[in-house]
N, C-alpha and C positions, 0 to 999 in steps of 0.2 A: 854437607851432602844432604840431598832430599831423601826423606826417609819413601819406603818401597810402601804402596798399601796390599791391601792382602790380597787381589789378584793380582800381584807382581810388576802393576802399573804405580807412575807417580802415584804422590798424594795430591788431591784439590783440595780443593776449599772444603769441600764435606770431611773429606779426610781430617784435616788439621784441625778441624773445629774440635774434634775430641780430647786434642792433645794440649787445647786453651788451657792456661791458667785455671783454677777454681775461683767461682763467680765473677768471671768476663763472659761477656755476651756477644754469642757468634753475629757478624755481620749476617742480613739479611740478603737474603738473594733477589738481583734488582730484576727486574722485570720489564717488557718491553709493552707500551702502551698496547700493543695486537693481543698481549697472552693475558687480558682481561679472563679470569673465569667466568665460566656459562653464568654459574650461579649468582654472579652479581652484577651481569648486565640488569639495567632497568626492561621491565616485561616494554612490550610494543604495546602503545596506547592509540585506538582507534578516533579517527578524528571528529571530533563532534562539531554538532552543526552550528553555525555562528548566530547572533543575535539576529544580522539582518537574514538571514534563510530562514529562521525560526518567524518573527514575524512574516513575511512575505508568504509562508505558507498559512501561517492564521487568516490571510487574508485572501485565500483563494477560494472562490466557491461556485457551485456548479445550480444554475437554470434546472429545475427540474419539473417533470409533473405533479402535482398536489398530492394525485390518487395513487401513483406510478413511478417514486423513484428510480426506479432502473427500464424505466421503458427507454428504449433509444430514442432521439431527435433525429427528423429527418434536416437535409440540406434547406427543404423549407422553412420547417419549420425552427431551424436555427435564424434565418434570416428572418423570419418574424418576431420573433424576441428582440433580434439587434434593434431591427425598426421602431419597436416599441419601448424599447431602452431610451433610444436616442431622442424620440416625442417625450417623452416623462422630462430629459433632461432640461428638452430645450423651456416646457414647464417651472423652470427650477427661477424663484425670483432673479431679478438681473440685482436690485438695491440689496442684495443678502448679505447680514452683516460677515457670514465665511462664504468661503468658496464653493462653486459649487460641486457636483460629486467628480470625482476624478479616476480614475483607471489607466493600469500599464499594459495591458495586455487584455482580446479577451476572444474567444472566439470556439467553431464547433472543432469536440478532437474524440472521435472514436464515438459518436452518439451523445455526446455530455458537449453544453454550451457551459464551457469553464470562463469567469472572470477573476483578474485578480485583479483588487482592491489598492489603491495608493495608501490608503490608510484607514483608519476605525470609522470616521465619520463616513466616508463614501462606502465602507461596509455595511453598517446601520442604515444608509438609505436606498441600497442594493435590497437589501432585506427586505424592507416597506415596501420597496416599488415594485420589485418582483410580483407581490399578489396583486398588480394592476395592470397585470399585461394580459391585453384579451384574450378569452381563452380558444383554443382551438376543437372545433366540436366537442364543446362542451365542458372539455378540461381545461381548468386551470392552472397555470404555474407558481412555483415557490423557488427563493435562494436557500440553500442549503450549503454548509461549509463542505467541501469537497472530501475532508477527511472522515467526516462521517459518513458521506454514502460510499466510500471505500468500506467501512466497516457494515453495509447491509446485510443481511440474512446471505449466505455464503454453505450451497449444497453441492455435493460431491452422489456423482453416480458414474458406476464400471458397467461397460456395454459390453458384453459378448459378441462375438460374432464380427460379422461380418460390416465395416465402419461406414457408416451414413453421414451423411454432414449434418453439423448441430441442428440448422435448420430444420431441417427435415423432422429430426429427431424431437425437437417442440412441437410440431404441429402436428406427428403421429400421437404426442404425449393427452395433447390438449383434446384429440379426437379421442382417443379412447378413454379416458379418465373424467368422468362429468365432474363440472364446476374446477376443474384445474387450467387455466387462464395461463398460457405460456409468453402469452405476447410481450408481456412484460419484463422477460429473462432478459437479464445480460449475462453472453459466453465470458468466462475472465480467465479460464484455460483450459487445453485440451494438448492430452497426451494421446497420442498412435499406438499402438503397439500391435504386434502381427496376431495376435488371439482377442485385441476387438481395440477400445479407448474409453480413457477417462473423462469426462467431463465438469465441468466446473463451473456454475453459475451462482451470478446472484439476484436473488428472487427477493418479490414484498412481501410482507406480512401475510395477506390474503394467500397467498401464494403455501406460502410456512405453514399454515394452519391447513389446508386442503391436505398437504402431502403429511401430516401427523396425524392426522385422522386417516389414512390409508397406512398408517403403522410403517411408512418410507417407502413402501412398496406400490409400485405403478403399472398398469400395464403397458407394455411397450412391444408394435410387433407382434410377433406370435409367444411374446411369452411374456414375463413380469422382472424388474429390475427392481435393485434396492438404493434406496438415498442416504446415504449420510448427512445425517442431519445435527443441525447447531444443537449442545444444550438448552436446556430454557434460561438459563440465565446469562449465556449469549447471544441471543436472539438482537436481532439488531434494532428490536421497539424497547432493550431497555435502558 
């Protein structure tokens, strides 16, 4: 007869385990592949980039001006670079013991004339050849790796009031503040909010150095706003 356990119900397995012989060792209770505990699932491992995306981004890089990294390119003036790309190539010896430069892609996207590179060698003569493309009133061009003008001088200023479009908002900056040169601003975001917006640019050197000697503070409008500005030792000249 099955012994009764103490609330009056059979015994299980929990039950009788107690009434084992001395030193026998209760069966272990099986378990269904689902009732894995939390605590010994493996964590979630975020997918890291592969060799070829990691190269192919070392090989991207962006047309810029000499004096003016983040000044925007016009439609023209993107199409005069290509033009001037494509003369430098056709330059390129035909008897050369490699090939000559090569590219997958390259064209204007949001004011930046991005190329990306087939590989190291046509990177290294992107690089060269970039300083021989004629300049345009006056300014010159350089290649630059795309990941560093990502990281340029990067300022934050809160607008009160009543919301103006960025534009505006440089060229009100640049009138009333002497020697503060806005032309050069790239917007890279901007929040709404119904008691004014955020803004978010990123600005040159020349640019970083005006707004620190105005201690962040600009006038703007009928009043003066404050810049969040980079430490010195992210400054994006180091």
């Amino acid at each position: 007869m099955a012994q009764a356990s103490s609330d009056g119900g059979p015994a299980g397995a929990e039950g009788s385990a107690s009434t084992l012989p001395a030193g026998t060792i209760p069966p272990k209770r099986t378990m269904d592949p689902g009732d894995t505990p939390e605590e010994v699932r493996p964590p979630f491992k975020k997918r890291k980039p592969d060799y070829r995306e990691a190269v192919e981004k070392s090989l991207l890089v962006a047309i810029v001006y000499q004096d003016c990294h983040t000044k925007k390119l016009t439609e023209e003036e993107g199409k005069h670079i290509r033009r001037e790309l494509i003369q430098l190539i056709d330059m390129f010896p035909s008897h050369s013991e490699s090939h000559g430069p090569q590219f997958n892609r390259s064209g204007l996207d949001q004011g930046v004339f991005k190329v990306t590179c087939a590989d190291q060698t046509s990177l290294n003569w992107l690089m060269e050849s970039a300083l021989r493309i004629a300049p345009v009133e006056g300014h010159g061009f350089q290649a630059i790796e795309l990941a560093k003008l990502n990281r340029l001088n990067k300022v934050r200023v809160w607008i009160p009031g009543e919301r103006s479009e960025p534009l505006s908002v440089l060229t009100r900056l640049a009138k009333q503040n002497q020697g503060l040169d806005t032309s050069g601003w790239r917007l890279l975001h901007r929040q709404e909010k119904p008691e004014g917006q955020l803004l978010v640019f990123a600005v040159c050197d020349a640019s970083l150095r005006v707004l620190r000697s105005l201690g962040g503070r600009a006038h703007l409008e009928l009043s003066r706003v404050t810049f969040e500005l980079p430490s010195q030792g992210q400054d994006g000249s180091s």
